[in-house]
Every structure is written in C-alpha cells, then in structure tokens.
C-alpha angles and dihedrals in degrees: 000000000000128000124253121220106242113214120203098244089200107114110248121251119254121181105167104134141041081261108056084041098058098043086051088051091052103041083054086059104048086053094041096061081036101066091037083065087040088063093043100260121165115251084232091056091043094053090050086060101049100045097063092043089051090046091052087054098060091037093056094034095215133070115289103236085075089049107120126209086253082061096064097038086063092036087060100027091053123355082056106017099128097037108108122271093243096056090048085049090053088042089048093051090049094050087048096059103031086054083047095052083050093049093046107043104017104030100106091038104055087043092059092052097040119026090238132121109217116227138162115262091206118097139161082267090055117028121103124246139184097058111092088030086048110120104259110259093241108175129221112275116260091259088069098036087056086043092051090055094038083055091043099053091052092060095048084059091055099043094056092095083073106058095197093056096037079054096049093042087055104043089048092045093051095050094044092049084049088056098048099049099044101006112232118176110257084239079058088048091051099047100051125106128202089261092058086070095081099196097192106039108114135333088324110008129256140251111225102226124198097209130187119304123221129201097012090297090124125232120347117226142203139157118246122208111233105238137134091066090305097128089055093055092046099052087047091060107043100045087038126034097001086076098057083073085070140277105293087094083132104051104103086211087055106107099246083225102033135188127253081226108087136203124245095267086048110255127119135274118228121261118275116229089236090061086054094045090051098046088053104042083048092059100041089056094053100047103016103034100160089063088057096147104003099072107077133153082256081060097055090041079063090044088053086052093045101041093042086058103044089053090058113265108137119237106255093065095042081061090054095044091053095040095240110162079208138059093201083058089059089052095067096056101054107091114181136172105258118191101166096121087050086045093049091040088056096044091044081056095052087047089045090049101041092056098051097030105240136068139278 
C-alpha cells in the first residue's frame, strides 16, 4: 500500500499588507472575547480585558505579537507612569492572558506568516505589584463624614472676622462636600468655571466635568446631574462666598473655586489641588483626628459611590456619574456594610435550634 502525501487543507496565512494584518488582528480579537465567555467568564470582566489590550495597541502602533519586554517597561515606567498602581496590576493581568491565549492558540501560526515567535512581555523584572495587596480604600461611615462638616462649618463661623480665611474655609468646604455627595476628581474640581453649573439642564441641573484623558484624547467630559443636595451647595456658593474673590461671578471664564493668587488683568487663578488637600487634611485633623492621613478627596470620591448606593442608586449609574470607562472599576469604589455570613450564622442557629429543640 503506498503512502499518500497529506496535504493541510487550512488556508496559509498571509499577512503581507495593513490589510491582512488588521483583519488578522481583529479576527484575534473576536475569538479571543469568544472563548473568555466560553469559559464563563462575566461581560464586565471581559470588557476589562479587552480595553487595556486595546489601549496597549494604539499606544505601540504595530500588532502586538511583535511588542518586546523593553516595550512594556517603557509602556508602565512612562506611558503609564502616574496611573495607580491598581489600575497597572488589573492592565498587567489582561495582557497575561490575552498573550497566553496567543501562545497557546496562534503561536505556530503567526509564526508561519512572520517570522516571529509570540511571547509575553511581561516577566517577574517588569510586571507591576501593590494593586490587588493594597489595603482596600474604605471610607469613614456616614456618622464621621456628617461630624466632619458639622466641625467644618463651625470654623468657617468663627473665621469670618478674617475675611481671607473666612474666603479660603469656604471655598475648600464647598469643594470637599462636593466631593463627598457626587464624587469629581479634585482635577475636575480645579479645572471648572461658573458656566460649567447648568442650572437649568435636566430635573436639578448638572455640573459639566473635565475628567481624566487617555491616550493623548484629552480630557473626557460628561455632565453630571446635581443631586444629593448638590444644587443646594452649589447655589449656596456661588450667590454667597464665591463673591468675596472678587465680581466677575458672572463671568462664565471665571474658575467656579478660584485662587487668592490673580492674574495680570486681576482676576483669579483656579484653585490648585495642594490648597484642597490642605484645607481638608487641616479639618480632618481637627474633628476626625484618628483618619490623619487616611482621609483624602480620593477617599470622598469612595463614600459618594458608597452612599449613593446605599441609598439606592444602581451601579451603573453610579459609573456614569464618576466617569469610569469600566464597571468593574465602580465596583471598587462601593463599599457597603455586608452581614450575609452573620445573617446565615443566626438562621443556621434557629434551624439548629429548632431540630434538636434548644438553643446554640
């Protein structure tokens, strides 16, 4: 019997032009979230993959199999240098198992077509650490975070004989309670003007915030309805203390916190995040002393999420509301009290009890 010669009836793989290159890419990709949901995997979870592979794409301009550990290094130690390290931590877990699914199901075949040999750039020199160990960001419960106001208010009473610090306690309460009840960033804080409040946008008005670019867009913006008593705070601000900077209140340019420090023509400079980190770090050692450096506008930005949720706002619009590109990244930031394994320690107890007739 003589052999036959058996010839492979899969198409080869010929990536010779921008094309063929892209269509590969995407194709990858398609198969790639395929077999994530294959696995079981959330959409959520699934999206939070994708994102920061497609991030490192545009950011390295060519196809990904060709990416070299030196790449990354400059990718995370200066492309990305500043992000948190929780947010490098969840971008270094999506490239590993996106360059795994490449190694294990395309190796041969890219190989074939290139010349190269895929491998992960990631490696024990280069990959990032101290996100997912890091202690979790839990803010103060509501009780301290009232207290802290109450405290703060009181100050601002006492400090109204000096115009300048009356001017200053007001202007750094208002943006921390801000803060607290719908969560900007206080770069978002520093950057708004008096024509970004649109009073009449919507049931309460919105705030128009300049959130943080990515990938040299720019800033990212979205409108932000004024609830939780923010209007009010707002309100209270502009037609009260705002006008002790100085009368160009109307003036839509004008930085809705400004600076004591003034441009050449007179008007005032924005805030600088240093002079709201101060303020707050001044009154929370004064009324909550135990939170000294743990209590920080990031954190406020945490008790929003949480109270808006416990108060019954669902998380998808508590996303939208904080500008995250990704639920899974909300989710970090509600922080509720949980007492299902109490619950189902007491109720194993009544059943308990109730079998053998007595009590645990």
């Amino acid at each position: 019997m003589a052999l036959a010669v058996v010839r492979d009836l899969r198409p080869e793989l010929r990536l010779e032009t921008a094309e063929e290159i892209a269509a590969f890419e995407q194709d990858l990709l398609a198969e790639f979230v395929m077999a994530r949901a294959s696995a079981g995997v959330l959409d959520d979870t699934i999206r939070g993959d994708v994102g920061p592979v497609l991030a490192l794409r545009e950011w390295f301009g060519r196809p990904l199999w060709e990416i070299q550990p030196q790449d990354l290094d400059r990718y995370f130690g200066r492309y990305r240098r500043d992000s948190a390290s929780g947010t490098k931590v969840r971008q270094a877990a999506a490239f590993a198992v996106f360059f795994e699914f490449l190694e294990l199901r395309h190796k041969a075949a890219i190989h074939a077509a290139t010349g190269l040999i895929v491998e992960s750039p990631l490696d024990e020199v280069n990959r990032p650490r101290g996100g997912t160990s890091a202690r979790l960001r839990i803010p103060p419960p509501e009780a301290e975070i009232t207290s802290l106001f109450a405290g703060w208010r009181c100050d601002m009473e006492e400090a109204r004989k000096y115009a300048p610090a009356a001017r200053n306690y007001a202007r750094n309460y208002t943006a921390a309670r801000l803060t607290s009840l719908i969560g900007p960033r206080i770069s978002e804080l520093c950057l708004l003007r008096i024509g970004d409040v649109r009073w009449d946008l919507g049931r309460f008005g919105k705030v128009l915030l300049k959130g943080k670019g990515s990938q040299g867009r720019g800033k990212k913006e979205r409108l932000v309805p004024l609830i939780n008593g923010s209007r009010d705070l707002l309100e209270w601000w502009i037609t009260g203390p705002r006008w002790e900077f100085g009368d160009r209140v109307n003036d839509p340019r004008a930085p809705l916190f400004p600076s004591e420090r003034r441009y050449g023509d007179g008007s005032s400079r924005p805030v600088t995040d240093d002079a709201l980190r101060t303020g707050l770090a001044e009154e929370v050692a004064r009324h909550l002393p135990h939170q000294v450096g743990q209590l920080t506008p990031h954190l406020l930005r945490h008790f929003a999420a949480s109270d808006l949720y416990r108060n019954g706002m669902d998380v998808v619009a508590i996303q939208e509301i904080l500008g995250h590109e990704w639920l899974n990244t909300t989710m970090i930031y509600v922080h509720v009290e949980k007492s299902h394994v109490e619950d189902a320690w007491i109720k194993a107890g009544q059943r308990a009890a109730a079998r053998f007739g007595g009590t645990r």
